[in-house]
TIVEXGU-297864 format. One record per atom (N, C-alpha, C): residue number from 1; atom name; chain; x, y, z. Coordinates in nm, 4 decimals, decimal comma. Atoms other than C-alpha are relative to their C-alpha. Layout:
% TIVEXGU-297864
{atom NUM 'CA' 'A' {X Y Z}};
...
% end
This chain:
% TIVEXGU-297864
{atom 1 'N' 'A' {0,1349 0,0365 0,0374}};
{atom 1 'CA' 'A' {-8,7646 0,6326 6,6995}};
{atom 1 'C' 'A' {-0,0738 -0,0480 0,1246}};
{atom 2 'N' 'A' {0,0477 0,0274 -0,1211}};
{atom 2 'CA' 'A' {-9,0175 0,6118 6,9864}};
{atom 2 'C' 'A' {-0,0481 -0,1280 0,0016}};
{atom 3 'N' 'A' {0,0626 0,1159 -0,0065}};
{atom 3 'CA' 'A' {-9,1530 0,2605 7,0639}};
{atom 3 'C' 'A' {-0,1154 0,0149 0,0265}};
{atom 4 'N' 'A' {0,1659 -0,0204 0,0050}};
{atom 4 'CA' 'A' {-9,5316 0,1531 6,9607}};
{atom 4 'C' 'A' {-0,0206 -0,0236 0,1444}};
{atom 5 'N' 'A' {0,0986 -0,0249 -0,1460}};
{atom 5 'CA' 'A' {-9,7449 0,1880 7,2825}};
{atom 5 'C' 'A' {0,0320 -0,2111 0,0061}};
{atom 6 'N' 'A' {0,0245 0,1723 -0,0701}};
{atom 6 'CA' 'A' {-9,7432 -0,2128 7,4500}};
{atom 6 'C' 'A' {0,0740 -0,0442 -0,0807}};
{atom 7 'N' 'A' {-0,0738 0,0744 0,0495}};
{atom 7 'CA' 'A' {-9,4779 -0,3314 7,2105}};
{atom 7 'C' 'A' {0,1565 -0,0218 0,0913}};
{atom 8 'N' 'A' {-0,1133 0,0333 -0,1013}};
{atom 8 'CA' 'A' {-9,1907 -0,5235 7,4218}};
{atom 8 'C' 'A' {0,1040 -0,0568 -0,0730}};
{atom 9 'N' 'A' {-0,1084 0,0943 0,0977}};
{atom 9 'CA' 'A' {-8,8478 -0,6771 7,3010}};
{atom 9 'C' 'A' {0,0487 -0,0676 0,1341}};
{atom 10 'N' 'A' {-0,0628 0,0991 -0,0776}};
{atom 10 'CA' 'A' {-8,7415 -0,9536 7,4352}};
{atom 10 'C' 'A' {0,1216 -0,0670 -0,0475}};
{atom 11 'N' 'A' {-0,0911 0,0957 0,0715}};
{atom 11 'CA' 'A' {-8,4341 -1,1820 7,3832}};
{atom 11 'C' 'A' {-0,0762 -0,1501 -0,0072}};
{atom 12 'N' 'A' {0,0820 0,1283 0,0417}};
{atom 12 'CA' 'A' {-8,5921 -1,5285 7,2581}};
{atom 12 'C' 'A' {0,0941 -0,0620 0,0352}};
{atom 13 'N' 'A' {-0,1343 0,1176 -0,0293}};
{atom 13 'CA' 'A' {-8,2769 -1,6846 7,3202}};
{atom 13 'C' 'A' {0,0792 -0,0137 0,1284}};
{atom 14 'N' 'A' {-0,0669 -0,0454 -0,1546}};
{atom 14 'CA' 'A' {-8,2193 -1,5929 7,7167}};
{atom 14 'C' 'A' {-0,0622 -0,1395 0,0334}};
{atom 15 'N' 'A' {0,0664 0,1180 -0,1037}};
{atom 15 'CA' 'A' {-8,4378 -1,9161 7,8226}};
{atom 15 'C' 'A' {0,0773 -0,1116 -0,0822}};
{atom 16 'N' 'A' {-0,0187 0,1291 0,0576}};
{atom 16 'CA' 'A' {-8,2999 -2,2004 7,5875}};
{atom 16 'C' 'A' {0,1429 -0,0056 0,0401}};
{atom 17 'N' 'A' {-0,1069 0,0484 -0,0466}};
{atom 17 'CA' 'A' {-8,0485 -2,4437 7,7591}};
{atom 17 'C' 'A' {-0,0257 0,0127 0,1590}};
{atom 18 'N' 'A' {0,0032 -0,0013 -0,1672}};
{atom 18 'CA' 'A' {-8,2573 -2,3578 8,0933}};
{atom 18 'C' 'A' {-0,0810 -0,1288 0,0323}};
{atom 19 'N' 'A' {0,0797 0,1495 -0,0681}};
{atom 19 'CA' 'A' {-8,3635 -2,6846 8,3041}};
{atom 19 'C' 'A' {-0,0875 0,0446 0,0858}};
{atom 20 'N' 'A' {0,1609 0,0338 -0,0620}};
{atom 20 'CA' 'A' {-8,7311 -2,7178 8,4541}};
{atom 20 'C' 'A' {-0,0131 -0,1104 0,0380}};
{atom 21 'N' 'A' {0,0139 0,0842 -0,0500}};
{atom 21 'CA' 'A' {-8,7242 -3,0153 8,6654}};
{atom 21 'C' 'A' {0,0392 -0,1143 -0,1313}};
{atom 22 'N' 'A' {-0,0561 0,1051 0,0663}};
{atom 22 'CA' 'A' {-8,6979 -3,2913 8,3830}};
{atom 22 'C' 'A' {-0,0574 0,0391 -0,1087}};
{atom 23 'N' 'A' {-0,0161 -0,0645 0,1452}};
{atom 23 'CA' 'A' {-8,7358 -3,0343 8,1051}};
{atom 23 'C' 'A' {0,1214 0,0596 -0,0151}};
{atom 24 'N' 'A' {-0,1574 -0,0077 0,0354}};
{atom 24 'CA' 'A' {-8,4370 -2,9214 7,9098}};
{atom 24 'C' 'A' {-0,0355 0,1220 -0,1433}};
{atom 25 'N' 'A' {0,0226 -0,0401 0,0804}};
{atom 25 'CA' 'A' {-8,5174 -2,6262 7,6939}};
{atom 25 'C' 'A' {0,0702 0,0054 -0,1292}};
{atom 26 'N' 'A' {-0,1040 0,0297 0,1434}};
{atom 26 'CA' 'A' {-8,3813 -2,6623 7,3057}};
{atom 26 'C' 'A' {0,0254 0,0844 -0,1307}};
{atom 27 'N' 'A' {0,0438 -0,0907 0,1370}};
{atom 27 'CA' 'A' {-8,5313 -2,4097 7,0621}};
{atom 27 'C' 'A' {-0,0967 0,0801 0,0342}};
{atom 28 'N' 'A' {0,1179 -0,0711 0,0399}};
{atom 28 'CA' 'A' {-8,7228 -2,1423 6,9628}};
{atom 28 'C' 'A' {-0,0951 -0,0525 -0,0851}};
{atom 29 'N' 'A' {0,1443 0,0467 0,0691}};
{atom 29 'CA' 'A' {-9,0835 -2,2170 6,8263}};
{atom 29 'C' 'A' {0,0194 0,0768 -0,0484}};
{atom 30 'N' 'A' {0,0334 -0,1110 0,0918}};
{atom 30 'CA' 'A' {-9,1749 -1,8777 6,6949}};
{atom 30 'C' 'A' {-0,1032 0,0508 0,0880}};
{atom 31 'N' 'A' {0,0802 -0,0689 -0,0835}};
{atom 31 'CA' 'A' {-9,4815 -1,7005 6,8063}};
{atom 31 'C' 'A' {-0,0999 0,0154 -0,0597}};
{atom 32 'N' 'A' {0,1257 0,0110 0,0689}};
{atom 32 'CA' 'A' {-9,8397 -1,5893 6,7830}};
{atom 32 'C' 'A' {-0,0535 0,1159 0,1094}};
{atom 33 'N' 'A' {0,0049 -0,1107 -0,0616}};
{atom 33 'CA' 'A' {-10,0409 -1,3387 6,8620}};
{atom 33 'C' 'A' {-0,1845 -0,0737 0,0398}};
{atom 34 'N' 'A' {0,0773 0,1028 -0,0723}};
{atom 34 'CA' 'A' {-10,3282 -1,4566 7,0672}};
{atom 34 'C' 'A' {-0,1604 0,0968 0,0591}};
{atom 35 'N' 'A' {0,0743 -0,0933 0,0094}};
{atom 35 'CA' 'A' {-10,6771 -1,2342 7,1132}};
{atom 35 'C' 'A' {-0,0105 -0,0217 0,1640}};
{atom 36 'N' 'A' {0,0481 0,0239 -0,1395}};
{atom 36 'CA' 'A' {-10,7490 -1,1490 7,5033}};
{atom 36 'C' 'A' {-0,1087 0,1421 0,0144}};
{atom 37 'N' 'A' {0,1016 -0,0884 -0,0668}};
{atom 37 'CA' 'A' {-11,0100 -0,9741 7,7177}};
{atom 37 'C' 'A' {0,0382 0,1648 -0,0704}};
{atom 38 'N' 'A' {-0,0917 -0,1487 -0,0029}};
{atom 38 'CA' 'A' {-10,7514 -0,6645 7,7059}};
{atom 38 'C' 'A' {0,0818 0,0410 -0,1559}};
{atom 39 'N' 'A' {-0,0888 -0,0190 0,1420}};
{atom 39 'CA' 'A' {-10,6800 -0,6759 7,3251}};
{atom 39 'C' 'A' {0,0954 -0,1439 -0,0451}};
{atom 40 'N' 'A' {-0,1130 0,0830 0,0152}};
{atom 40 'CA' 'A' {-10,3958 -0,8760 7,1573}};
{atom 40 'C' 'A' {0,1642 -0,0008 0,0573}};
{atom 41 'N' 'A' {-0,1324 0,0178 -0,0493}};
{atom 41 'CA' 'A' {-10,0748 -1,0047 7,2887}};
{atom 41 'C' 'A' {0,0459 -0,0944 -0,0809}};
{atom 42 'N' 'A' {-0,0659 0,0890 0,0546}};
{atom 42 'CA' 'A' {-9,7959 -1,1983 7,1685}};
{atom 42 'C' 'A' {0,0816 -0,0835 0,0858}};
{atom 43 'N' 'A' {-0,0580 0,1165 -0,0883}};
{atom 43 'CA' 'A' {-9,6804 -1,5171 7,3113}};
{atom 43 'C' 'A' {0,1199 -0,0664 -0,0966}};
{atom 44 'N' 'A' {-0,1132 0,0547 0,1055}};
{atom 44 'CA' 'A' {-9,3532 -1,6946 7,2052}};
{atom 44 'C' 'A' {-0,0088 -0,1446 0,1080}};
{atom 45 'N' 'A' {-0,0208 0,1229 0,0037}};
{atom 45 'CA' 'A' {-9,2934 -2,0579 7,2191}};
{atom 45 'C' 'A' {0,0962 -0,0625 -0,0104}};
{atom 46 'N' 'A' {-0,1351 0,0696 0,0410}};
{atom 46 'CA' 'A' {-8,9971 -2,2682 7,2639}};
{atom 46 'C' 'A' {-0,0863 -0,1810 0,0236}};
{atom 47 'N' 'A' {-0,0159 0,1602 0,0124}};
{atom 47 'CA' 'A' {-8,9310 -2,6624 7,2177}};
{atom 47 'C' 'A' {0,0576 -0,0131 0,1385}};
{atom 48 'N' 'A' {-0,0517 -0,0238 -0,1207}};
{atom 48 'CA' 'A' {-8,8566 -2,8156 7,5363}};
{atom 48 'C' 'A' {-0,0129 -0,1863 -0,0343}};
{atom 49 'N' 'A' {0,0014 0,1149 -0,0368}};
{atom 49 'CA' 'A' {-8,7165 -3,1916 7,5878}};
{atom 49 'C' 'A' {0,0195 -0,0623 0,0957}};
{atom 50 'N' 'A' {0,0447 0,0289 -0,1761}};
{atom 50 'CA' 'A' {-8,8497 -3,4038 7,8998}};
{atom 50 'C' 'A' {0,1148 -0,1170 0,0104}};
{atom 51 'N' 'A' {-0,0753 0,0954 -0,0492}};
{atom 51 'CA' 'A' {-8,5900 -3,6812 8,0382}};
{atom 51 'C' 'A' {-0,0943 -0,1124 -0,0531}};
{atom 52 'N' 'A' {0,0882 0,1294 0,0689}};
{atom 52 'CA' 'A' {-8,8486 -3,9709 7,9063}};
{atom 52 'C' 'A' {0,0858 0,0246 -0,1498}};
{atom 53 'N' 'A' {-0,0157 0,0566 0,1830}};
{atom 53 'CA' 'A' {-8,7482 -3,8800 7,5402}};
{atom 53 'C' 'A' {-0,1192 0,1326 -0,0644}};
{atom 54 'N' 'A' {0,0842 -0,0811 0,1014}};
{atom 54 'CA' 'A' {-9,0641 -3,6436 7,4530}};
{atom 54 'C' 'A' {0,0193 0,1375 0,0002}};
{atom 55 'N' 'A' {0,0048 -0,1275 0,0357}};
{atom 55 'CA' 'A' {-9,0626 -3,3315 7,2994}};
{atom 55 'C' 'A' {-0,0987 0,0923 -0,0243}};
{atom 56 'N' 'A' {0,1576 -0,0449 -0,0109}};
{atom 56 'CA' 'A' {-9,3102 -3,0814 7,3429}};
{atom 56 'C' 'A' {0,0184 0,1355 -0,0349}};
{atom 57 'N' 'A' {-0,0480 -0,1460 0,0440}};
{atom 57 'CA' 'A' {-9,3597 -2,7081 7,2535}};
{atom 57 'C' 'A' {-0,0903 0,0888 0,1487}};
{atom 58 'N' 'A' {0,0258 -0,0270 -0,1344}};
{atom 58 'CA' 'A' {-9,4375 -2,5056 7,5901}};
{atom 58 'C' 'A' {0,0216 0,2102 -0,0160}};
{atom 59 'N' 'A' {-0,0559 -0,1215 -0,0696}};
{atom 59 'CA' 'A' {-9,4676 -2,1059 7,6588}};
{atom 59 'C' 'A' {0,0923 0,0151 0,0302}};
{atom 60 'N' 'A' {-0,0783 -0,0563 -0,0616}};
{atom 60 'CA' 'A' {-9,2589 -1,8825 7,7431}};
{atom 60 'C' 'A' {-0,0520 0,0431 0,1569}};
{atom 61 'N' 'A' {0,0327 -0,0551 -0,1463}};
{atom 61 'CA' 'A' {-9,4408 -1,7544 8,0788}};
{atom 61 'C' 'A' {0,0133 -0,1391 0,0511}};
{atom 62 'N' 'A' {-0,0124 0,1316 -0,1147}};
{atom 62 'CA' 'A' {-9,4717 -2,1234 8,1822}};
{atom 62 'C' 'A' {0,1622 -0,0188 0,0277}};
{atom 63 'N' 'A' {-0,1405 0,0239 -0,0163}};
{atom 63 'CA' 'A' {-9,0859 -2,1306 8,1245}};
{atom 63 'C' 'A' {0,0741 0,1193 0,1088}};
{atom 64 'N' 'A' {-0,0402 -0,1537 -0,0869}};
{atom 64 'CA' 'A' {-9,0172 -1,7737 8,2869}};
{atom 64 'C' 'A' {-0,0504 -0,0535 0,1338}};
{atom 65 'N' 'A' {0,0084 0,0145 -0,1700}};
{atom 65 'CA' 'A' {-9,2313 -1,8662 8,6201}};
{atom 65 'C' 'A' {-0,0254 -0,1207 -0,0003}};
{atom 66 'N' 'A' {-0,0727 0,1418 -0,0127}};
{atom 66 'CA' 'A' {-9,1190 -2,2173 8,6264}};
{atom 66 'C' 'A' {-0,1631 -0,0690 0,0628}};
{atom 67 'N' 'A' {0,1246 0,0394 -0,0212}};
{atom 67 'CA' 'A' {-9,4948 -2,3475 8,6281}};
{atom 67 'C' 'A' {0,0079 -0,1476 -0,0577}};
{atom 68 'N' 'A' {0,0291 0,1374 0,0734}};
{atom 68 'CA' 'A' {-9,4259 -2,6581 8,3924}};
{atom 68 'C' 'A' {0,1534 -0,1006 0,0373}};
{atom 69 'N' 'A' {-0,1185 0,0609 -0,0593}};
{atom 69 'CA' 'A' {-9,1803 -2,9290 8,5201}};
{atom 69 'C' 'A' {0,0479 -0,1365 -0,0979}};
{atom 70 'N' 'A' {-0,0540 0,1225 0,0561}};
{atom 70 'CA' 'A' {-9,2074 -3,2469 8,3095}};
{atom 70 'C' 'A' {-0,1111 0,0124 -0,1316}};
{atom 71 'N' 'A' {0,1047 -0,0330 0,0469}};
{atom 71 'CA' 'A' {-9,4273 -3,2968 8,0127}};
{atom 71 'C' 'A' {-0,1033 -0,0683 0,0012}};
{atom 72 'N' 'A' {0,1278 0,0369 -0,0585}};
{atom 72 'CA' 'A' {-9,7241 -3,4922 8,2212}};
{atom 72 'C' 'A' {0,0877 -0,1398 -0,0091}};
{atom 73 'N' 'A' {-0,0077 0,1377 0,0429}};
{atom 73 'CA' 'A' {-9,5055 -3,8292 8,2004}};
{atom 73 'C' 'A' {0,0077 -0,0381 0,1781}};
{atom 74 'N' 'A' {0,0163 0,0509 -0,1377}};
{atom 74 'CA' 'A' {-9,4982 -3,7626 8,6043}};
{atom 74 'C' 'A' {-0,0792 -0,0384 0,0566}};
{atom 75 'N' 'A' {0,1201 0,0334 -0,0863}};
{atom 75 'CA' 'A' {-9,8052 -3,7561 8,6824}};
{atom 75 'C' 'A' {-0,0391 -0,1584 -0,0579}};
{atom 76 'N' 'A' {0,0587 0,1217 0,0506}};
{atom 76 'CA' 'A' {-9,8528 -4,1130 8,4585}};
{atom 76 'C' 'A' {0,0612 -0,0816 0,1159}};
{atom 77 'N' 'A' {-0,1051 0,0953 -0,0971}};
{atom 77 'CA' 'A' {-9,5694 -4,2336 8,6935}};
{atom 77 'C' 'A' {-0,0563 -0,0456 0,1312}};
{atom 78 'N' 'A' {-0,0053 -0,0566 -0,1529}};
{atom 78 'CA' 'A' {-9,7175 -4,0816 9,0145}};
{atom 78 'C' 'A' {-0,1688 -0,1141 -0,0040}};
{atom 79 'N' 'A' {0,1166 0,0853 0,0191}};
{atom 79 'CA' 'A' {-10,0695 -4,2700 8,9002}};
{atom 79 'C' 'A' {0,0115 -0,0918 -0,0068}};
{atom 80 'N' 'A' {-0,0187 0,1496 0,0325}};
{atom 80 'CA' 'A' {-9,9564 -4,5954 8,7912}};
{atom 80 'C' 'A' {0,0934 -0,0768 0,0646}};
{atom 81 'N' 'A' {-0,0874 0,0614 -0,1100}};
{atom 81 'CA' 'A' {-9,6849 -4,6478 9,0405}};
{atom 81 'C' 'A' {0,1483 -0,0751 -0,0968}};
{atom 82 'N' 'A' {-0,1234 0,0884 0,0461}};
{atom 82 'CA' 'A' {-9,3817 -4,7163 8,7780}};
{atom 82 'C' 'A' {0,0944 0,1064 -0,0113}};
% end
């Protein structure tokens, strides 16, 4: 069976258990399909827990090109000096 035109498979489960500076990926979110310039795409979402304790839900591209490191509790640190 030929594959639809721009439809991709991915494994959802290749990134969880990967570390991002003082993220700790944990789960799959699920996904969504998201309207752009160039049509629709689909973005998937995992859970990701930061060394503070919080849990946040984060892309997959930010997780793929390692763009997101903590979930902003550094920069409170890096501001407030604690």
């Amino acid at each position: 069976m030929p594959k639809k035109k721009g439809s991709v498979r991915i494994n959802v489960n290749d990134v969880i258990g990967k570390r991002l500076g003082s993220l700790q990926v944990v789960g799959y979110a699920g996904y969504r399909h998201e309207h752009t310039r160039c049509g629709t795409k689909m973005r998937h979402y995992y859970y990701v827990h930061c060394d503070c304790g919080t849990t946040k839900i984060i892309a997959r591209d930010q997780i793929v090109g390692n763009n997101t490191h903590s979930c902003g509790c550094s920069k409170v640190r890096k501001r407030y000096g604690n």
